[in-house]
C-alpha positions in Angstrom: 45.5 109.8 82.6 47.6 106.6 83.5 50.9 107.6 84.9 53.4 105.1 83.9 55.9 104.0 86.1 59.2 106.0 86.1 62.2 103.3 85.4 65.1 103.0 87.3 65.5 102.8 91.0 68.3 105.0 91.8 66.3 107.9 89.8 63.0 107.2 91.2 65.1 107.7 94.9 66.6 110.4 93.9 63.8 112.0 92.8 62.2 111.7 95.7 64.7 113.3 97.6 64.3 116.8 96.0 62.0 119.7 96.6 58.4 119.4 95.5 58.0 120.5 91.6 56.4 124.1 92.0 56.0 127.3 89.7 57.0 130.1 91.9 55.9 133.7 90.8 57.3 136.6 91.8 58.5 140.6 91.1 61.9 142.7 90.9 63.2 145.1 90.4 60.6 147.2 93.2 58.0 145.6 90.8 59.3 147.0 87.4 59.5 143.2 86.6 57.4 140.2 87.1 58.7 136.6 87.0 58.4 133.1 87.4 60.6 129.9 88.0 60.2 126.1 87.3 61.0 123.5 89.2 59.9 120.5 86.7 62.3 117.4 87.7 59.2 115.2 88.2 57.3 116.8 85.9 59.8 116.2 82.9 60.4 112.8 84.1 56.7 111.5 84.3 56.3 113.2 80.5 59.4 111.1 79.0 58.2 107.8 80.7 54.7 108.8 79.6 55.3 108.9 76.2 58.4 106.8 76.2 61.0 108.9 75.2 64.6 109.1 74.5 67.4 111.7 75.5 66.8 114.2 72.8 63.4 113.9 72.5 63.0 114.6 76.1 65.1 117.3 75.9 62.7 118.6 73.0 59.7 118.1 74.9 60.9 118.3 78.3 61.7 122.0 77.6 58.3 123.1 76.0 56.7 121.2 79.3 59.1 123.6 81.7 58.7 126.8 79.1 54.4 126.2 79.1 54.6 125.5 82.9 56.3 129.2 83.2 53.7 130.8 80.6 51.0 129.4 83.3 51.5 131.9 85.7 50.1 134.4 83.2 46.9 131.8 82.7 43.3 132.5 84.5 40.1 131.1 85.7 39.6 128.2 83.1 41.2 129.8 80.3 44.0 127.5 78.4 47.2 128.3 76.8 48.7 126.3 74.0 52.3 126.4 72.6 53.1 125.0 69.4 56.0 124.7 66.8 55.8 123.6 63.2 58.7 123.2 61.5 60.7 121.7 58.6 63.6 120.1 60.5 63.3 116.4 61.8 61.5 117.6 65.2 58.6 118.6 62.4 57.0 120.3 65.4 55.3 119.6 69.1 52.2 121.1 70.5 51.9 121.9 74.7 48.9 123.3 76.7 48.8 124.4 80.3 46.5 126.2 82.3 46.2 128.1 85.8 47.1 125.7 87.9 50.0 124.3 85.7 49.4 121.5 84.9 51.1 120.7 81.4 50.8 117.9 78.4 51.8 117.9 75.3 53.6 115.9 72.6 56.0 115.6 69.9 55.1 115.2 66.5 58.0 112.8 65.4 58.9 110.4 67.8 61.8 108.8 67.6 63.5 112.2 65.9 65.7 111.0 63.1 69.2 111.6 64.1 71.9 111.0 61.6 75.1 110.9 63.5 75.4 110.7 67.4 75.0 113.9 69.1 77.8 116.2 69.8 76.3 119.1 72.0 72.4 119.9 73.0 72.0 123.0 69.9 68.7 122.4 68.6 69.2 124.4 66.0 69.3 121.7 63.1 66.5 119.7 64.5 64.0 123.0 64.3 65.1 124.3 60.6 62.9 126.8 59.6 59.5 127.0 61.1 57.0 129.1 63.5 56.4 129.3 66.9 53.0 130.0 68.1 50.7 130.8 71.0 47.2 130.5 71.3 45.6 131.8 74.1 42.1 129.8 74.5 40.0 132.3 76.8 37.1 130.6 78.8 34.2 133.1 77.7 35.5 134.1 74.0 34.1 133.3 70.6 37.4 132.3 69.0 41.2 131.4 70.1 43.6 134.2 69.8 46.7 132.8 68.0 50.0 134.9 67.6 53.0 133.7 66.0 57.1 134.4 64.6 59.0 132.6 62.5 61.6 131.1 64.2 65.0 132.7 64.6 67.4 130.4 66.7 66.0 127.2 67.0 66.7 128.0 70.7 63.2 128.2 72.4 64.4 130.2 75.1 65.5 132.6 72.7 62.6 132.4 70.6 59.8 133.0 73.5 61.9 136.1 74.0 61.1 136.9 70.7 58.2 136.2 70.2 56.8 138.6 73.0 58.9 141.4 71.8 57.1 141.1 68.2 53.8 140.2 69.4 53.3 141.9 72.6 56.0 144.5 72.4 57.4 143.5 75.7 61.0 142.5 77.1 61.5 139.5 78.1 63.6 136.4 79.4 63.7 132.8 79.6 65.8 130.2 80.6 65.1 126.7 80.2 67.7 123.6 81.7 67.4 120.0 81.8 70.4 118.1 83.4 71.2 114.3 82.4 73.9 112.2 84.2 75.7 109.7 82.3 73.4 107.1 82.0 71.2 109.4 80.0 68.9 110.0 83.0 66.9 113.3 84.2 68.0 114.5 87.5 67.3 117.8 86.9 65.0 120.5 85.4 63.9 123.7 85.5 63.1 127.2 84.2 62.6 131.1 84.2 61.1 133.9 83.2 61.3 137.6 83.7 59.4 139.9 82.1 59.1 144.0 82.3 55.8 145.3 83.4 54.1 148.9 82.4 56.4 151.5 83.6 59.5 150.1 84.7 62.8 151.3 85.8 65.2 152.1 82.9 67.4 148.9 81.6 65.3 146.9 84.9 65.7 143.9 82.6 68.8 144.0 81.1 70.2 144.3 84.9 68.7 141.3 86.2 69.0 139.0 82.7 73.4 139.7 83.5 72.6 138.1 87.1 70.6 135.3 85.4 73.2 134.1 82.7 75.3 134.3 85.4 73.0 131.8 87.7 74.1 128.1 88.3 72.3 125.7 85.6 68.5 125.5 87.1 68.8 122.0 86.1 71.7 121.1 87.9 70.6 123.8 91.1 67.2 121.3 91.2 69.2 118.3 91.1 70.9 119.5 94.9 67.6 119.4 95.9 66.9 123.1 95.9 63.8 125.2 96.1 62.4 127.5 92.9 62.1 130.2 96.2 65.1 129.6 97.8 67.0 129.9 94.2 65.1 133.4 93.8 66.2 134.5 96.4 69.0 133.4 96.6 70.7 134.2 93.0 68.2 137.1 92.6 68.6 138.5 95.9 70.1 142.3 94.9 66.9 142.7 92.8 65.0 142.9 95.9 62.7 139.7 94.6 59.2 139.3 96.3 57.3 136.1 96.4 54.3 136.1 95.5 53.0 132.9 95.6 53.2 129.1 94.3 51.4 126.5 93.0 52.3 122.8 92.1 53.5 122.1 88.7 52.8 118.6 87.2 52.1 117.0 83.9 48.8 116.3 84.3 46.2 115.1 80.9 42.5 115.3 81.6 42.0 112.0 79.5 40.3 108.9 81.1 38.9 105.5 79.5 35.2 107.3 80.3 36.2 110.1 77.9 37.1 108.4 75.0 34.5 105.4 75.2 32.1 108.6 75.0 33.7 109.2 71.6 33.2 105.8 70.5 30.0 106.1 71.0 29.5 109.2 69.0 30.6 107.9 66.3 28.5 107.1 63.1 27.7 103.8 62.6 29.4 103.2 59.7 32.3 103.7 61.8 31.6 101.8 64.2 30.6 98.9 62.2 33.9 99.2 60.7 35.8 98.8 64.0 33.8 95.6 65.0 33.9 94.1 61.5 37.9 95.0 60.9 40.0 95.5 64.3 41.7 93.5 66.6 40.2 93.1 70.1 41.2 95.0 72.4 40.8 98.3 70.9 43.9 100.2 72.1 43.3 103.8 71.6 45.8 106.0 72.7 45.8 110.0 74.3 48.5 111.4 71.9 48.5 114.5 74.7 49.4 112.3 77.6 50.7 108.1 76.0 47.8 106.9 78.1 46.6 103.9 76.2 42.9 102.5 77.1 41.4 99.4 75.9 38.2 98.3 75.0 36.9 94.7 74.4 34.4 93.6 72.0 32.1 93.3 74.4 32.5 97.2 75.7 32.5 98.0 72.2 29.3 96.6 71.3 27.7 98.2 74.6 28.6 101.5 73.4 27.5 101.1 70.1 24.4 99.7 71.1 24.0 102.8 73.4 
């Protein structure tokens, strides 16, 4: 992957000055619930200068980055995760992977979104229409994927990954999921949470701790001080009796590299390939739709790989 450079001096020092983006997993409750939160400032900011994005489609995206990052901590060994949303509204949908050591990528599937009048307030609602949300758990050692999916219900993704694991998985869950802008438009904040009941917990556990949660500080805005996912735990959380279990960095990450997709070149049948040196422009700029990285390959390269 090429990480492109995040613009803007004053945001590149600020975001320096914060905490390290982590996913920080934990229990409550005297373990009748399991949780995780996001810090994702860096994260959501390397994804919208990645794919060049502007404020609501980095909202959009930035979002399903923090919400995948969170589904991570239930990810293991090699085994993959993919959220998706496909959908009639102008989004039209976005698709975002993780795995167990969160690292996200992902991308929208309409870029710029069509907007037809400036925006008034950050409900996503109109953008989604109706559609589904899906997850797709890809397990290292199994034959096939195992999808699952709703329709959507709010257009809120939040509410809609609550949702979804009631229907699917008959359990109770919540997430929260904040990106702060300042008035220039820029990201100087993100985060997100999750809390979910486990097998045999307390009576109402949930609905106890989900009343302290909508009560918490934005987790964007909390970030943007330059607090800790831990020290926010523990802090906001702390009548719940919250126990740390560990953390891991959080990052957009994309396994991509020039290497990988000259391979594919060269796989391709010749016809193909004869096509590309017969009709494209040189470079060849091929481009990781999971990540923005663009490579290029020169005629020369091309006919190396062919030839090979």
């Amino acid at each position: 992957m090429i990480e492109k450079p995040i613009v803007g001096k004053t945001l590149s020092e600020h975001l320096k000055q914060l905490s390290k983006d982590t996913l920080d997993i934990f229990l409550l409750e005297e373990g009748s619930l399991r949780g995780a939160i996001a810090h994702g400032s860096m994260m959501v900011n390397q994804m919208r200068a990645n794919h060049d994005l502007g404020v609501l489609e980095s909202y959009v995206l930035g979002q399903a980055y923090l919400a995948a990052g969170l589904l991570s901590s239930a990810v293991k060994g090699n085994d993959r995760l993919i959220l998706s949303i496909e959908c009639g509204g102008p989004i039209k949908g976005l698709s975002v992977e993780t795995d167990a050591k969160a690292q996200v990528r992902g991308y929208l599937a309409q870029v710029p979104i069509p907007v037809e009048k400036p925006l008034e307030n950050f409900d996503l609602s109109p953008f989604f229409g109706p559609g589904f949300l899906k997850i797709t758990k890809q397990l290292e050692h199994a034959k096939r994927p195992f999808p699952g999916q709703i329709m959507l219900r709010s257009g809120n993704l939040a509410e809609d990954l609550a949702w979804y694991y009631l229907e699917s998985e008959q359990t109770k869950s919540f997430f929260s999921l904040s990106i702060q802008f300042d008035n220039k438009g820029d990201i100087i904040g993100a985060g997100g949470l999750f809390l979910q009941e486990l097998p045999g917990a307390k009576a109402e556990a949930l609905e106890k701790v989900q009343e302290t949660a909508l009560a918490m500080p934005s987790l964007g805005t909390a970030f943007s001080k330059g607090v800790s996912g831990s020290e926010l735990v523990n802090r906001t959380l702390g009548k719940h009796s919250p126990q740390i279990l560990g953390s891991r960095p959080l990052r957009f990450f994309c396994s991509c590299s020039k290497e990988r997709f000259g391979a594919f070149l060269a796989g391709m049948q010749g016809l193909q390939q004869e096509e590309i040196l017969k009709d494209s422009d040189f470079p060849l700029r091929v481009e990781c739709h999971n990540c923005g990285s663009v490579y290029e390959f020169s005629r020369v390269e091309c006919e190396e790989l062919f030839s090979n």
